[in-house]
C-alpha positions in Angstrom: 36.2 -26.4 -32.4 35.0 -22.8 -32.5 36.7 -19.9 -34.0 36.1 -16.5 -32.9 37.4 -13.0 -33.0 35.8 -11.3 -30.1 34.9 -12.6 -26.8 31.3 -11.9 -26.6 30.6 -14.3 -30.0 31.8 -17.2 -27.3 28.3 -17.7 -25.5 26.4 -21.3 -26.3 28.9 -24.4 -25.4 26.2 -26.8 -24.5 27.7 -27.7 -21.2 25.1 -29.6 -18.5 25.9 -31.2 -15.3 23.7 -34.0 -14.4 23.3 -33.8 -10.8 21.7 -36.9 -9.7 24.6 -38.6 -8.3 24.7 -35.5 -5.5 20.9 -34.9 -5.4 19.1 -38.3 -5.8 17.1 -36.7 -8.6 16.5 -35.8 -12.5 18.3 -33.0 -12.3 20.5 -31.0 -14.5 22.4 -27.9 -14.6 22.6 -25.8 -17.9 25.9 -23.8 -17.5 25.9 -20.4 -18.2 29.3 -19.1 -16.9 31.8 -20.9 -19.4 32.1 -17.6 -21.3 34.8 -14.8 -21.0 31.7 -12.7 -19.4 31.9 -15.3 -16.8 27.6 -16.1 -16.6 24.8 -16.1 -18.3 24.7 -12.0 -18.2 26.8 -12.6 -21.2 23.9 -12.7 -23.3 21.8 -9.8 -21.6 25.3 -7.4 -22.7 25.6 -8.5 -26.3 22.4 -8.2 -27.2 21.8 -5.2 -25.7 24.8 -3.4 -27.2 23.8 -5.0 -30.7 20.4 -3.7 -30.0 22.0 0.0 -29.5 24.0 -0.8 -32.6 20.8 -1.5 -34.9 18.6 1.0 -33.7 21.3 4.4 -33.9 21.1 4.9 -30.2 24.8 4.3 -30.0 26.2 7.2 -31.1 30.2 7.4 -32.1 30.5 9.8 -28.9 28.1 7.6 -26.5 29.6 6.4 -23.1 27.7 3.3 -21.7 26.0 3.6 -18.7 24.4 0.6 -16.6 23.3 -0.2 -13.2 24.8 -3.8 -12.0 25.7 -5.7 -9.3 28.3 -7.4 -10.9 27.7 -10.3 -13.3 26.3 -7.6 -16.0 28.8 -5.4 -15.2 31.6 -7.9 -16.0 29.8 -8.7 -19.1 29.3 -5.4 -20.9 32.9 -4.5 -19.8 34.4 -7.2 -22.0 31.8 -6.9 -25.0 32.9 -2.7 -24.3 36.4 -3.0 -24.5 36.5 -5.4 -27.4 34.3 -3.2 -29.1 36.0 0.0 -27.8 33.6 1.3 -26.2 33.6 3.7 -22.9 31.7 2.1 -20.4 30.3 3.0 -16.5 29.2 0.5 -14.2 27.5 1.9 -11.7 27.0 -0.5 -8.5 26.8 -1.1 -5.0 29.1 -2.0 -1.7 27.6 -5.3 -1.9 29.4 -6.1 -5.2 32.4 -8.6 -4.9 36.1 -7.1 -4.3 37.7 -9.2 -7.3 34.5 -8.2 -9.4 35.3 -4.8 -9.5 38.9 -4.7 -9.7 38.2 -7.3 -13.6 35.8 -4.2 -14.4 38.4 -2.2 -14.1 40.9 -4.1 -15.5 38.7 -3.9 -18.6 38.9 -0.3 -18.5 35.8 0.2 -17.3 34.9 3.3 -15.0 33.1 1.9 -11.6 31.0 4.0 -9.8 30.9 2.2 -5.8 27.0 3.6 -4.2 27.1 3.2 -0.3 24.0 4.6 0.8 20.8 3.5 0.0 17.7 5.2 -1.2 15.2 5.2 1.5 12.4 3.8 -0.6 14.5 1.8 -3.4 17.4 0.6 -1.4 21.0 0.2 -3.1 19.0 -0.7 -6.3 17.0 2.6 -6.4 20.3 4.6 -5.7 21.8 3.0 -8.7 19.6 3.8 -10.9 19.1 7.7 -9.3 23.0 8.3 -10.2 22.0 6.9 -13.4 19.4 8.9 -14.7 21.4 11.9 -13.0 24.7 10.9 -15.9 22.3 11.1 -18.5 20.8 14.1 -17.2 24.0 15.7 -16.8 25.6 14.5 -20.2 23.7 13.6 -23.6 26.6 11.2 -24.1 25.9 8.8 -21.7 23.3 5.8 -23.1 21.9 3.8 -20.1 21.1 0.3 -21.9 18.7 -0.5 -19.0 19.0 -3.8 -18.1 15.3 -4.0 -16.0 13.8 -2.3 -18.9 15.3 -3.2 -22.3 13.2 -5.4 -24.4 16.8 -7.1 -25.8 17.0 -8.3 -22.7 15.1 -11.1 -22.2 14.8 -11.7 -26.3 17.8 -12.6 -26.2 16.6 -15.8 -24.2 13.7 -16.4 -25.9 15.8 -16.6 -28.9 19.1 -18.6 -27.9 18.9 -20.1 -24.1 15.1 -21.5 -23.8 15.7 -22.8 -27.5 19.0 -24.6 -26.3 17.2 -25.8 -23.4 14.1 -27.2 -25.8 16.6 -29.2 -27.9 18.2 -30.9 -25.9 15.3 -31.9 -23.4 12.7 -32.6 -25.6 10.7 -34.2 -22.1 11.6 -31.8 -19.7 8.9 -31.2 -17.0 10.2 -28.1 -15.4 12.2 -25.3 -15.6 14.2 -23.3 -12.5 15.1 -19.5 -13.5 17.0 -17.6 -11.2 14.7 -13.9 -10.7 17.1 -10.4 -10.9 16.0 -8.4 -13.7 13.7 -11.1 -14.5 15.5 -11.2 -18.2 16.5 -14.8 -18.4 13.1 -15.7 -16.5 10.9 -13.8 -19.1 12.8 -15.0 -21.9 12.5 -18.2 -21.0 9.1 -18.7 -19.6 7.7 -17.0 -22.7 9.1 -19.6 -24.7 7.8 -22.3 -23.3 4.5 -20.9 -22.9 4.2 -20.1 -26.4 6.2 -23.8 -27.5 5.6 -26.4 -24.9 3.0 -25.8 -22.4 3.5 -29.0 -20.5 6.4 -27.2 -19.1 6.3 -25.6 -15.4 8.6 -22.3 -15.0 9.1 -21.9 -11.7 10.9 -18.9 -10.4 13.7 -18.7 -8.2 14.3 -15.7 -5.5 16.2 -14.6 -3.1 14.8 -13.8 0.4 14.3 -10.2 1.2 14.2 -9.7 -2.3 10.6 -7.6 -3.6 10.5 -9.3 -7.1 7.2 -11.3 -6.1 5.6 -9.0 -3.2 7.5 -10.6 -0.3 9.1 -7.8 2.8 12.3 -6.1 1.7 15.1 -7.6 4.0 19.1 -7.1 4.1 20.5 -9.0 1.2 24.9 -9.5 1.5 25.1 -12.0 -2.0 24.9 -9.8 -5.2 23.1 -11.1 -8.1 19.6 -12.8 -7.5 16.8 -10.5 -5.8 16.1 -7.1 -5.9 14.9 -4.0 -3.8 13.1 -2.8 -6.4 9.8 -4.9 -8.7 11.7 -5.8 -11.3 9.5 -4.0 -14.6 10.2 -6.8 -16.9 7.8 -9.4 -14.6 4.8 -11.0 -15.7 3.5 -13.1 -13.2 1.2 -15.1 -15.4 4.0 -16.5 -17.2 5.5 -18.0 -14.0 4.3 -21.4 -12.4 5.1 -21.0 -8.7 8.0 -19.1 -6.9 10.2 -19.8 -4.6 12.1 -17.7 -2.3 15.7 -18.8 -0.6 17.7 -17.6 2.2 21.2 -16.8 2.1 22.0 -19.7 4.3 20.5 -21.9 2.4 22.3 -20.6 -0.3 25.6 -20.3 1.1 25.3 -24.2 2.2 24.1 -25.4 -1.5 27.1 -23.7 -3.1 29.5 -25.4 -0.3 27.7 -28.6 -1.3 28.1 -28.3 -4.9 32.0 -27.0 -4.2 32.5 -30.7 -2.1 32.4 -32.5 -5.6 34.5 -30.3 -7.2 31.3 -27.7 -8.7 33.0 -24.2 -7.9 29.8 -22.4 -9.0 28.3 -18.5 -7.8 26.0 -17.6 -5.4 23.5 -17.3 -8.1 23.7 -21.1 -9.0 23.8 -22.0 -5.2 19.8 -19.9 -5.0 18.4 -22.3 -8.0 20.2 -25.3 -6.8 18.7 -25.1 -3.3 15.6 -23.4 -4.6 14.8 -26.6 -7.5 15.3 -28.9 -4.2 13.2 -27.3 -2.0 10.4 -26.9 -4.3 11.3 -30.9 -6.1 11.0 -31.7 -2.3 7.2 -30.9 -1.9 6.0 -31.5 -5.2 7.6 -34.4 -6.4 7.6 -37.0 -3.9 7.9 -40.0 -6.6 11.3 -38.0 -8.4 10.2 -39.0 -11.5 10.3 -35.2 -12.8 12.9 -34.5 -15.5 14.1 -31.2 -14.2 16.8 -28.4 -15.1 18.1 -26.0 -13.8 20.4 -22.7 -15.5 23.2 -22.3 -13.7 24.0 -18.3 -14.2 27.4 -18.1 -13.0 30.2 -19.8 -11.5 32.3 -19.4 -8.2 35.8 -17.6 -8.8 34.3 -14.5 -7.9 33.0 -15.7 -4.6 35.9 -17.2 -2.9 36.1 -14.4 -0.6 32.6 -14.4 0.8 30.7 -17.6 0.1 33.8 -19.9 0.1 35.4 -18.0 2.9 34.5 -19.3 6.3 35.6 -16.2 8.4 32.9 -14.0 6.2 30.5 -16.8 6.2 30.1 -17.3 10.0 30.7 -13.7 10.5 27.5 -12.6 8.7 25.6 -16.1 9.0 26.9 -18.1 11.9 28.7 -21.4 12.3 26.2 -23.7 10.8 26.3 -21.8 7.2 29.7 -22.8 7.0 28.5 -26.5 6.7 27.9 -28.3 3.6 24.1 -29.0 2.9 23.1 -32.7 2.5 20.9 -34.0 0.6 20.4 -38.1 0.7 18.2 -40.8 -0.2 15.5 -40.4 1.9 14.9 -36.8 1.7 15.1 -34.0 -0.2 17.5 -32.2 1.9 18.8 -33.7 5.2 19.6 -31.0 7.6 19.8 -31.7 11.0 20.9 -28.3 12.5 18.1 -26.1 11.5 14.6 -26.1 10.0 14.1 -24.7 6.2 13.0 -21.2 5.7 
């Protein structure tokens, strides 16, 4: 049983859902949200504090500063406070209700953005009010998530090696695409260790991580409206991009066994089907998936039916289905 004294040494608990009695396939989940950061962005905020820490950019008068839509957010508020530390998230109107009133439980100062930048979107406004705190004050530190070499490290180091352990024969690998830390992390990894594994990337639509149109995007986390810097393309396999419906409905699915798990998880989920779907017609891929975060912070959009058929119509309300014969049964409406 472990023993800790802060929250953020809490972080690997080996915990994987094996999905194949839902999906019909080798798939599993590596859960990253059993953590008092609540997802995998756990990782990304310790390491980039201790990173601060080593290097003496973390002065004894230094006020954190980062951009987030919520998960990171979350996360460097609770390494922060336990560290006693100041701390500003700076994020968007997309960001969950409950998510910014825990922030601010933590003590953290949360900075709301409502208008967009006209090139860079929420994402680009973020950052502008950033780089204007630091401009304005030499105490603020911006760790900088989309930059910060700690950032993916940290899962080249700890979650790909995890992963590596305990499937020995895995085949291929989904990573959720924000920042692209987890992604880079991992895909470097393997690339360097076991080269018989595909990384394929996960993304939301509307998102500009891989060159596809910006579009409106309502469910923070995945996807961005900016290239994420930390992206190299030859380290990834193939891509592939998922709506919000189809997110919204793998979520729903996962929630109908008893899987409360974010919108993040619901992208990979229906993103490792999808692409399983057309590539693996004989299932006999060993596949996993990372799982970044779970659902409690979603119950009033994702999980809440007015919202849902508000913003995405009756038939995102409905649990996807995936059977037997196919990879996902659907009869309402065509994948994106």
């Amino acid at each position: 049983m472990p023993t800790i004294t802060s929250p953020h040494e809490l972080l690997e608990l080996g915990v994987y859902v094996d999905l194949r009695p839902l999906l019909h396939r080798d798939l599993h989940l590596k859960c990253e949200g059993f953590n008092f950061g609540g997802s995998v962005k756990m990782r990304t905020a310790a390491a980039m504090i201790a990173a601060a820490e080593h290097d003496g950019s973390l002065r004894p008068d230094s006020i954190l500063v980062e951009s987030s839509s919520g998960n990171l957010g979350i996360a460097l508020s609770v390494v922060a406070s336990s560290k006693n530390l100041k701390f500003t998230c700076v994020t968007d109107r997309r960001c969950n209700t409950s998510t910014q009133r825990l922030m601010r439980a933590l003590g953290t100062n949360v900075v709301v953005i409502d208008e967009q930048d006209p090139e860079g979107g929420l994402l680009g406004a973020r950052k502008a009010y950033v780089r204007q705190l630091c401009q304005t004050d030499r105490r603020f530190l911006w760790l900088n998530q989309y930059e910060n070499p700690a950032a993916w490290m940290v899962h080249h180091d700890t979650t790909a090696l995890e992963i590596a352990k305990e499937f020995p024969d895995l085949d291929v690998l989904f990573v959720g695409t924000g920042t692209g830390g987890t992604l880079m992390g991992c895909a470097r990894y393997f690339k360097q260790n076991a080269r018989n594994v595909r990384v394929v990337a996960v993304d939301a639509a509307g998102s500009v991580n891989f060159g596809g149109p910006a579009g409106p995007r309502l469910i923070p986390g995945l996807g961005a409206s900016l290239p994420a810097p930390a992206l190299d393309l030859d380290l990834v396999d193939d891509i592939v991009s998922v709506s919000e419906t189809d997110t919204i409905r793998a979520c729903r699915a996962l929630c109908a066994r008893g899987f409360l798990f974010g919108g993040s998880t619901g992208t990979v989920v229906s993103g490792a089907m999808s692409w399983l779907g057309r590539h693996d017609p004989g299932r006999s891929l060993r596949s996993l998936a990372i799982a970044p975060d779970l659902g409690d912070r979603y119950l009033d959009t994702v999980y809440d039916d007015r919202w849902v058929i508000d913003h995405f119509g009756p038939p995102a309300a409905e649990p996807m289905v995936w059977d037997q014969q196919s990879a996902i049964h659907d009869p309402d409406r065509g994948r994106s």
